[in-house]
C-alpha positions in Angstrom: 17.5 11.1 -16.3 18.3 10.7 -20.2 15.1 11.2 -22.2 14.5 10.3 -26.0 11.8 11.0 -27.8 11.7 7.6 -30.9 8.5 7.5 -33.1 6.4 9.5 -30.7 7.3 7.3 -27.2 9.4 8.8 -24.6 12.6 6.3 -23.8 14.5 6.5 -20.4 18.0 5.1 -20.2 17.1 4.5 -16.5 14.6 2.2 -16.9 10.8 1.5 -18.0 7.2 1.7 -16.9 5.1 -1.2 -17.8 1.6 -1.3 -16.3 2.3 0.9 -13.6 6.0 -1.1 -12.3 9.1 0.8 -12.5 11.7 -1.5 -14.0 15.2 -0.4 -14.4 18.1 0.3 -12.5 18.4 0.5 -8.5 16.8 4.1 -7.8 14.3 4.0 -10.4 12.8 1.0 -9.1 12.6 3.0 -5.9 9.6 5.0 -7.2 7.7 1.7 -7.0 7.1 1.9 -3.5 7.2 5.6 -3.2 4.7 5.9 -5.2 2.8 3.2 -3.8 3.2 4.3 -0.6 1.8 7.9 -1.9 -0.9 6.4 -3.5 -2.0 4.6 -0.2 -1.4 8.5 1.9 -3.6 10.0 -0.7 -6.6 7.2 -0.7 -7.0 7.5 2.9 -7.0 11.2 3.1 -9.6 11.1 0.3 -12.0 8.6 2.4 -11.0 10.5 6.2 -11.6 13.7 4.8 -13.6 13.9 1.6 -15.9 10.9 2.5 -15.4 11.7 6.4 -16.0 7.8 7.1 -16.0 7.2 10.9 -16.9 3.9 11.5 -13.9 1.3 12.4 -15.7 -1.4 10.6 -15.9 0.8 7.3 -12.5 2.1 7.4 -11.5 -1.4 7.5 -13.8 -2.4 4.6 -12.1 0.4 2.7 -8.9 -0.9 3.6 -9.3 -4.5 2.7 -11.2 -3.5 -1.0 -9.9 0.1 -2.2 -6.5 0.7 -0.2 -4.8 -2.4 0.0 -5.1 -4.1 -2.9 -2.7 -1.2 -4.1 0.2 -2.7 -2.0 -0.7 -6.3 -3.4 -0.2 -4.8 -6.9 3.4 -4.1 -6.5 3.7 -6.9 -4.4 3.2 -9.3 -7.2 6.3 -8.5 -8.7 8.3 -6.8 -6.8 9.7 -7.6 -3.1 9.0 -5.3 -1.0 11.6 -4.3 2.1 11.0 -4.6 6.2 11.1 -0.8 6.0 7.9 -0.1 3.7 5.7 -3.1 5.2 6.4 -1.0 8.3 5.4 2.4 6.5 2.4 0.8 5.2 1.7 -0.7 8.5 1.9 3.2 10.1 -0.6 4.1 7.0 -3.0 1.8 8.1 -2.7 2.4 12.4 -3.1 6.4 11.4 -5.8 5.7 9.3 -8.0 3.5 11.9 -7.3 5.3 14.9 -7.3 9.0 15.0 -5.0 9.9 18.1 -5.0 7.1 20.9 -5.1 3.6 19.9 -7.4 1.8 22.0 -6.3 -1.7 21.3 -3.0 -3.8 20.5 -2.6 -3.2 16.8 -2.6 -7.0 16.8 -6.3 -6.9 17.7 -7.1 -5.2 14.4 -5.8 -7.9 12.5 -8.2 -10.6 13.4 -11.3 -12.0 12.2 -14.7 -10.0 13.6 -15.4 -13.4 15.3 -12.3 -12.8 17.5 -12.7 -8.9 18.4 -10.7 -7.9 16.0 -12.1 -5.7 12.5 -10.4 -8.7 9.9 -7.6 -6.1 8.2 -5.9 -7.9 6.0 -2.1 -8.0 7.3 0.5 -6.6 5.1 3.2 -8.7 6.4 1.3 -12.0 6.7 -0.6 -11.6 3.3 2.9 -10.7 1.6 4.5 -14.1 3.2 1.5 -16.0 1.9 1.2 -14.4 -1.1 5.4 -15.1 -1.8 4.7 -19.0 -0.8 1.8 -20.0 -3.0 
């Protein structure tokens, strides 16, 4: 990666970083979603292990408010592929359940009303969010 350094501001020939978006050519717009997808890893270590929240109902609260919302970000402008709704999808299984999963993943998804703990779903939200 080409750096320049022009009145103080650092300038990459590869692309640019405007409020938190990579914009640029093919692999630099890659670190979108890696970091995204680090950024999500790292929030729900922080609650499992420095918070050590427990309760399924608050993990998912912490999902919906604090975790989540960081996919939505990048999702406003940028598209993202099956492959990282499916990471993301992992993130959020790994960070409800710790070992066996008791119910169909599907279950999680729906409203408390239903049974389920009302997660927002990535893939869903992402197809609503690309219509309106």
């Amino acid at each position: 990666m080409d750096v320049d350094n022009i009145n103080g501001f650092t300038v990459v020939k590869d692309g640019i970083k405007i409020l938190g978006i990579y914009y640029g050519n093919e692999e630099f717009q890659k670190k979108n979603w890696e970091t995204c997808l680090t950024t999500i890893n790292d929030k729900m270590n922080y609650y499992l292990y420095k918070k050590n929240v427990k309760s399924l109902r608050t993990k998912a609260s912490i999902l919906n408010t604090y975790i989540l919302p960081v996919a939505w970000f990048v999702m406003q402008v940028l598209n993202p592929t099956p492959n990282v709704l499916m990471q993301i999808e992992k993130l959020i299984l790994k960070f409800i359940w710790s070992g066996h999963h008791w119910v169909k993943k599907e279950i999680l998804f729906l409203p408390l009303y239903k049974g389920g703990l009302d997660i927002i779903n990535i893939g869903t939200e992402y197809l609503r969010r690309e219509r309106a």
